[in-house]
N, C-alpha and C positions, 0 to 999 in steps of 0.2 A: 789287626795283623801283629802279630809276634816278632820279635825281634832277635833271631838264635846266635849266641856266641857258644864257641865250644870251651871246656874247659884246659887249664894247659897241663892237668896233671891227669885224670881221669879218660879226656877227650868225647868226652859225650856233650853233647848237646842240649841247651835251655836256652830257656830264654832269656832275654838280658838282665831283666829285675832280679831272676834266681841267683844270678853270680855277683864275686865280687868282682872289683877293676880295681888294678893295681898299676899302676902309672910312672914310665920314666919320664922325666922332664929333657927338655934342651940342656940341664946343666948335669944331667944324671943323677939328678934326686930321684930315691925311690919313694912312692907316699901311696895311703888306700884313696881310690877316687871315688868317698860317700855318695857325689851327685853321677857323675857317670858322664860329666863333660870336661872336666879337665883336659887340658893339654897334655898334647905327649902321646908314646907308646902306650898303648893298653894290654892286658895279660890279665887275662879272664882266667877266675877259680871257685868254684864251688863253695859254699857255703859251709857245707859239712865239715866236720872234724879231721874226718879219716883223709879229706883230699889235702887241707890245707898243712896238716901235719906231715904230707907226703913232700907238701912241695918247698917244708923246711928243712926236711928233713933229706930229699934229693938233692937241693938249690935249683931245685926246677928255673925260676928266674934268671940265673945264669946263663942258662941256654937262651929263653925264650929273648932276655935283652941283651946278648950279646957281648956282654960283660961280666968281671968279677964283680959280685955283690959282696959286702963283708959282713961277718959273723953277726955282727951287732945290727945290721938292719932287718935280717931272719929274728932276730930274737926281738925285735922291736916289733915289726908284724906279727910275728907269735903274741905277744905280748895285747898287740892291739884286738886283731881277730880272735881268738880265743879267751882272752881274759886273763 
């Protein structure tokens, strides 16, 4: 049985393996969650180019955590997911 998360920029649906997780902590660190069990908020994103550059490019994260996120943690995930 499959596991479906939607995406937070696109909003379609996969499965959990296809997406990333991107995780707020109790202290409001933002960090990629490699295993997919970390602690914290999760905020599921496509793998693709097109979505992740969307959602650095919107601050999609800002909505989804409730929070301002700063410049440098978009360009640090940029930086990490894309290369």
């Amino acid at each position: 049985m499959e596991i479906l998360r939607m995406c937070v920029v696109c909003r379609q649906m996969h499965d959990k393996r296809d997406l990333l997780r991107i995780v707020k902590d109790k202290e409001n660190n933002i960090s990629i969650d490699k295993t997919g069990k970390q602690n914290g908020r999760g905020a599921y994103v496509c793998k693709s180019e097109e979505c992740i550059s969307k959602l650095i490019r919107q601050k999609t994260l800002n909505k989804v955590f409730k929070m301002n996120i700063g410049e440098e943690i978009y360009k640090k995930l940029g930086e990490e997911i894309l290369g």
